[in-house]
C-alpha positions as CSV (number, residue, x, y, z in Angstrom):
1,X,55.8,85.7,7.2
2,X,53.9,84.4,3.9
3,X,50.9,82.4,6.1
4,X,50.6,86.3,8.3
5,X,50.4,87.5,4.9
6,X,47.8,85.5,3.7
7,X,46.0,85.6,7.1
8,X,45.7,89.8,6.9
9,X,42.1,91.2,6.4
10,X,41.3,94.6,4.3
11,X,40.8,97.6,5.9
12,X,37.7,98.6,4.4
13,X,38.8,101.6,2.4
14,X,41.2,99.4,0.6
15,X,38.6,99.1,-2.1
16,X,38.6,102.6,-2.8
17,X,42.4,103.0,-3.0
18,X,42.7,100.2,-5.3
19,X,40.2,101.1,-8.2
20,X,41.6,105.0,-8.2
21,X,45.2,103.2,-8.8
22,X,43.5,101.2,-11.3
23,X,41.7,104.3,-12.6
24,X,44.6,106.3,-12.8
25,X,46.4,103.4,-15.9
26,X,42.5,102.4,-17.3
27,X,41.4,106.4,-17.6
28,X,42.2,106.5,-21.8
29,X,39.8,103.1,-22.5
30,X,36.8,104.7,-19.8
31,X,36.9,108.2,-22.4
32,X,37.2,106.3,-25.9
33,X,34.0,104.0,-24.3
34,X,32.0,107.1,-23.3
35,X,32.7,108.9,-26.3
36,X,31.5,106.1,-28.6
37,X,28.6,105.2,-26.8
38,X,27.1,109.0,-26.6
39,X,27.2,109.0,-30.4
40,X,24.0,107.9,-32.3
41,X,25.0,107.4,-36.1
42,X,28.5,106.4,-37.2
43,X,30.9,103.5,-37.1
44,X,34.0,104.8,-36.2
45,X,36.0,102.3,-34.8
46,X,38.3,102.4,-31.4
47,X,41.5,102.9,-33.0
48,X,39.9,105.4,-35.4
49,X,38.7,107.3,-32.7
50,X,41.4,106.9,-31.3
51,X,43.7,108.3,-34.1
52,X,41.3,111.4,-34.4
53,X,41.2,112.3,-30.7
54,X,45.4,112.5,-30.4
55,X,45.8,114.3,-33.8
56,X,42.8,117.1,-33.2
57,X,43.1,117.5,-29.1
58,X,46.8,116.1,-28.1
59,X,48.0,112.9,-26.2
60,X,47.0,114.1,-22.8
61,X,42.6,114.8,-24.0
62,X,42.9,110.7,-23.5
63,X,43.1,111.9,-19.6
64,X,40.3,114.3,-19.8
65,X,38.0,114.3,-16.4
66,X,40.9,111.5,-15.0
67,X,40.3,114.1,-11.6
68,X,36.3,113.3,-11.9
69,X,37.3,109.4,-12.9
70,X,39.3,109.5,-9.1
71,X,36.7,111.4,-7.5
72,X,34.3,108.6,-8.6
73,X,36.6,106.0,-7.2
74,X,36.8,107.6,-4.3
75,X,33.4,107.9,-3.2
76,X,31.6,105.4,-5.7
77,X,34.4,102.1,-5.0
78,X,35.3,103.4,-1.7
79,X,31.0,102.3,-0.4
80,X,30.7,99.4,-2.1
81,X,34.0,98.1,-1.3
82,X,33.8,98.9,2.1
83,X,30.7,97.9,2.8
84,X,31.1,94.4,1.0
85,X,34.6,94.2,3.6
86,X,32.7,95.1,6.8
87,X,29.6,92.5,6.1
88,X,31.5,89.6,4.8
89,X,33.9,89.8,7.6
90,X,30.5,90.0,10.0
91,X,28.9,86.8,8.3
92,X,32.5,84.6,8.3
93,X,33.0,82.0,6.4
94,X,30.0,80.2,6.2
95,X,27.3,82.7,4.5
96,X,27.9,80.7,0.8
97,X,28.2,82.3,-2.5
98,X,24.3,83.5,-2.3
99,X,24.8,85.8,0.3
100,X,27.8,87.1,-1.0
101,X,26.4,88.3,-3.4
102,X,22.9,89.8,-2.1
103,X,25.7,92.1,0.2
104,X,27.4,92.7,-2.7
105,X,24.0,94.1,-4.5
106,X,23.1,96.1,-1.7
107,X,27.3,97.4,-1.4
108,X,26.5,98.3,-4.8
109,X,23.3,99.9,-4.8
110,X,25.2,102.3,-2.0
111,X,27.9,103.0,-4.2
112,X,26.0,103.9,-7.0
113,X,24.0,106.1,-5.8
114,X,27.1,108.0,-3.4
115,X,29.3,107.9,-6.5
116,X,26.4,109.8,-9.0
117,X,27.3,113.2,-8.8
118,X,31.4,112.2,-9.7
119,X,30.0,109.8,-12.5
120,X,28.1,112.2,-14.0
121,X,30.9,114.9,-13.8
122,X,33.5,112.2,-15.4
123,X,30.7,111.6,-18.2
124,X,30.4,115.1,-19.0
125,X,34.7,116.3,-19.1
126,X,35.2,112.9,-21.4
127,X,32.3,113.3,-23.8
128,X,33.8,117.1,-23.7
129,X,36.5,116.5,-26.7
130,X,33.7,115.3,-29.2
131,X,31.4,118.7,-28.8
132,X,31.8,121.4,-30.8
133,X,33.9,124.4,-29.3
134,X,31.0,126.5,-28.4
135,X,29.2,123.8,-27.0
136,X,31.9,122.8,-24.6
137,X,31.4,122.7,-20.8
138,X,34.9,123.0,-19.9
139,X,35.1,121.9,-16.2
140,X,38.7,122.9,-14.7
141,X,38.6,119.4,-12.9
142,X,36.1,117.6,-11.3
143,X,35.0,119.7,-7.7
144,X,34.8,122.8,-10.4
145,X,31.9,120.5,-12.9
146,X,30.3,119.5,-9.3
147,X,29.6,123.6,-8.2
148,X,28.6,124.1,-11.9
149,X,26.2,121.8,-12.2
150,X,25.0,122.7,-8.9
151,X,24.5,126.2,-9.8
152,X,23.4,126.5,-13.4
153,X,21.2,123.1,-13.4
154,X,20.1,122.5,-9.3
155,X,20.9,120.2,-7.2
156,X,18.8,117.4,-7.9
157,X,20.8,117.7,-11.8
158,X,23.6,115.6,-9.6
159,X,21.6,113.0,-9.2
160,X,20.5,112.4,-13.0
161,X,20.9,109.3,-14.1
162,X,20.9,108.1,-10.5
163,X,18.4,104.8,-11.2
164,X,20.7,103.6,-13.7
165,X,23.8,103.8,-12.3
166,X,22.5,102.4,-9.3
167,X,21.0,99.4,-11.0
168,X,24.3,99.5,-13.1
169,X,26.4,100.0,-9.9
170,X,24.5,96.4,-8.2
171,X,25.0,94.1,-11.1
172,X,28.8,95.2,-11.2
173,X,29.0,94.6,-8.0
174,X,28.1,91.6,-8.0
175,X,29.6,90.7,-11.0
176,X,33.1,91.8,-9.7
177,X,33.4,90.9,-5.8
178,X,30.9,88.0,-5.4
179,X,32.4,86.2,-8.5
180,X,35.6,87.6,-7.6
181,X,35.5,85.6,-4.4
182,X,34.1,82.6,-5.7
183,X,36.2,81.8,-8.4
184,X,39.4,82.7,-5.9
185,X,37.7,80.1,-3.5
186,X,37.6,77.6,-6.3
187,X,40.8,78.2,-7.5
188,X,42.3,77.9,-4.1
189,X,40.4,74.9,-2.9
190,X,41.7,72.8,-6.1
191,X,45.0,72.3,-4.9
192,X,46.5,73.9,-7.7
193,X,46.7,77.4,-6.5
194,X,47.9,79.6,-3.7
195,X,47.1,82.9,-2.0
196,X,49.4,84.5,-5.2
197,X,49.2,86.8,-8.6
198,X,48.6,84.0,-10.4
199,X,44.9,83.2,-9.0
200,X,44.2,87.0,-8.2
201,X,44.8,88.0,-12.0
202,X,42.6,85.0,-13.4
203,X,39.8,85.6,-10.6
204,X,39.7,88.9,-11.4
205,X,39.8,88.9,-15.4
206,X,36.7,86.2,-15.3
207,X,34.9,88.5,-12.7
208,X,35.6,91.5,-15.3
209,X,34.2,89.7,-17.9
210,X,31.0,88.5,-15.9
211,X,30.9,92.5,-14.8
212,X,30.9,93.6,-18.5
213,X,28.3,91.2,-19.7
214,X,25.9,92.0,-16.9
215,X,26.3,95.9,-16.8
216,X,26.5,97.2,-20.1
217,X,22.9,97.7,-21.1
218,X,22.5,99.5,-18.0
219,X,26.2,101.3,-18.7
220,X,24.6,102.5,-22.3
221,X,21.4,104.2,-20.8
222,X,23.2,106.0,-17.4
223,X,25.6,107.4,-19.9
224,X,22.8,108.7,-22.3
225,X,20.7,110.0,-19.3
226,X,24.0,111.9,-18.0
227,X,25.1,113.4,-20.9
228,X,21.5,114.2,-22.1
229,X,20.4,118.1,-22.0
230,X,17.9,119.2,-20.0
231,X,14.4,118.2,-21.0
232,X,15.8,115.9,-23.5
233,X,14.1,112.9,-22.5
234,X,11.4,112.3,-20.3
235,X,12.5,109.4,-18.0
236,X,14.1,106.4,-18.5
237,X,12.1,104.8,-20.7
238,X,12.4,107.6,-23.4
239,X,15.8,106.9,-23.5
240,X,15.0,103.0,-24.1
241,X,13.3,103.8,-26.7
242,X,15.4,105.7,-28.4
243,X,18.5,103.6,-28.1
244,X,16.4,100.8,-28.8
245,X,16.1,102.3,-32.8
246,X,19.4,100.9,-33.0
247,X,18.2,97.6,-32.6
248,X,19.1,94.9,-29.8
249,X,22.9,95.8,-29.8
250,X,22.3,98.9,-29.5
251,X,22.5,98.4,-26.1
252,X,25.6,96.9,-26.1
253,X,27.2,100.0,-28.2
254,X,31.2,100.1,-26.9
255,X,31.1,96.3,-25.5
256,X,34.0,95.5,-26.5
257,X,36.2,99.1,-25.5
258,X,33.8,98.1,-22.3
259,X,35.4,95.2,-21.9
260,X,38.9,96.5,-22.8
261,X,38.8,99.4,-20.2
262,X,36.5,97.0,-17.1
263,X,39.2,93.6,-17.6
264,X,42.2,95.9,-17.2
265,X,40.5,98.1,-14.3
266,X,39.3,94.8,-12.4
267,X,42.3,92.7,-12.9
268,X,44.3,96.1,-11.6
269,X,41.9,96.7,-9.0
270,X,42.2,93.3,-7.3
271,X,45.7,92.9,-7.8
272,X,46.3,96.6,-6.0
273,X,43.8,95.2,-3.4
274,X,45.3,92.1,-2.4
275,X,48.6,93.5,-2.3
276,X,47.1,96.4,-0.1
277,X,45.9,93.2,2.1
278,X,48.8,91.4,2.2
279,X,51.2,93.7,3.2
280,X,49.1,96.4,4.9
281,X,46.1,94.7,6.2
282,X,45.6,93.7,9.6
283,X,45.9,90.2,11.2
284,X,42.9,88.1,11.6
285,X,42.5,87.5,15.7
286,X,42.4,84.1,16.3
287,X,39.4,82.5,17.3
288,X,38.7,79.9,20.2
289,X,36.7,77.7,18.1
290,X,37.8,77.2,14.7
291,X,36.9,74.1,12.2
């Protein structure tokens, strides 16, 4: 039963499944990360803000837009994942770490951009608990903040911030499954390690931390351009420029709740995933020639 196990493929919408699990216990770190990056001035810290956001809006504003977090999930995880599952299991075994992860750029690129609308949504209903109360949007959950962008800002508003999270979306990608894979194939092919939770937890917290490092530039500016009014700034390079005031690290603003919230969520994510595999997923056929 444990080689089946270990044989078993994904079915491609694993992915998805997975990282709204993961969203579901990582939702708290994702609003403390948006709601320090989206402020300009100030160094509150993460336990400060922390602190202020139980004692002013209750325990349960830590799971504000958790239905526009899932939604994201769902659409944004559930293309990239799935289209990383269907072309690796087209190339095999032999298409090598490079082509890994050019599919997992372009499973990325896919995702991003299908997962926009949601990410914008679950921008806007966490960054929610820092406005004042007049200038609250107040989405009931995350279909309602989809039909009110749509009708009070146009369609094309679902799409802000599209370039960015879809350059975002590629490098985490790739930063998670590619290197995901190739640290799990390292692990596995040293002897020391089996198909187990052992190797999937430390392939997946060195994949989270590749993830963080490459993405969060590119995390700070899709969360300004989301969250921006209308007319604020004129393209992405306006917003460049003025996060770039803040120097070099401003661009790194919330690394490390970043970090806190994308380790958690990838180390969860895989583990829900290969559990999903190993005792859900289907068998791989047998093939004539095999070396």
């Amino acid at each position: 039963m444990s080689d089946d196990k270990k044989k078993r493929i994904s079915y491609w919408y694993f992915g998805g499944l997975a990282s709204a699990g993961a969203a579901c216990c990582t939702h708290p770190l994702d609003l403390l990360k948006v709601t320090l990056q989206t402020q300009q001035e100030g160094k509150i810290s993460l336990l400060q803000l922390t602190g202020k956001v139980v004692r002013t809006q209750g325990v349960l504003a830590l799971y504000n837009g958790l239905s526009a977090s899932l939604l994201r999930q769902l659409t944004y995880s559930t293309t990239r994942f799935g289209i990383y599952e269907v072309g690796k299991q087209a190339m095999g075994n032999d298409s090598g770490f490079l082509g890994k992860a050019a599919l997992a750029g372009a499973a990325g690129a896919a995702g991003g951009f299908v997962g926009t609308p949601a990410d914008m949504v679950n921008v806007r209903m966490q960054n929610d608990i820092k406005l004042p109360l007049e200038q609250r949007r107040n989405y009931k959950n995350a279909v309602d903040g989809l039909f009110r962008v749509y009708r009070e800002e146009g369609f094309a508003r679902l799409f802000s911030g599209a370039s960015t999270a879809t350059s975002r979306a590629v490098f985490m990608t790739i930063g998670q499954l590619s290197f995901y894979d190739l640290v799990k194939d390292l692990l596995l092919k040293s002897g020391h390690f089996g198909d187990n939770l052992t190797t999937h937890f430390l392939s997946s917290l060195t994949a989270g931390a590749i993830a963080t490092t490459l993405t969060q530039p590119l995390d700070v500016l899709k969360t300004r351009a989301m969250n921006a009014k209308p007319g604020e700034f004129n393209g992405i390079w306006d917003i460049v420029r003025f996060t770039a005031r803040l120097g070099p690290l401003g661009f790194f603003k919330g690394y490390v709740p970043a970090f806190v919230r994308l380790g958690p969520h990838t180390i969860l994510t895989f583990v829900f995933l290969e559990q999903l595999r190993m005792n859900f997923g289907y068998l791989k056929p047998e093939t004539k020639a095999s070396h």
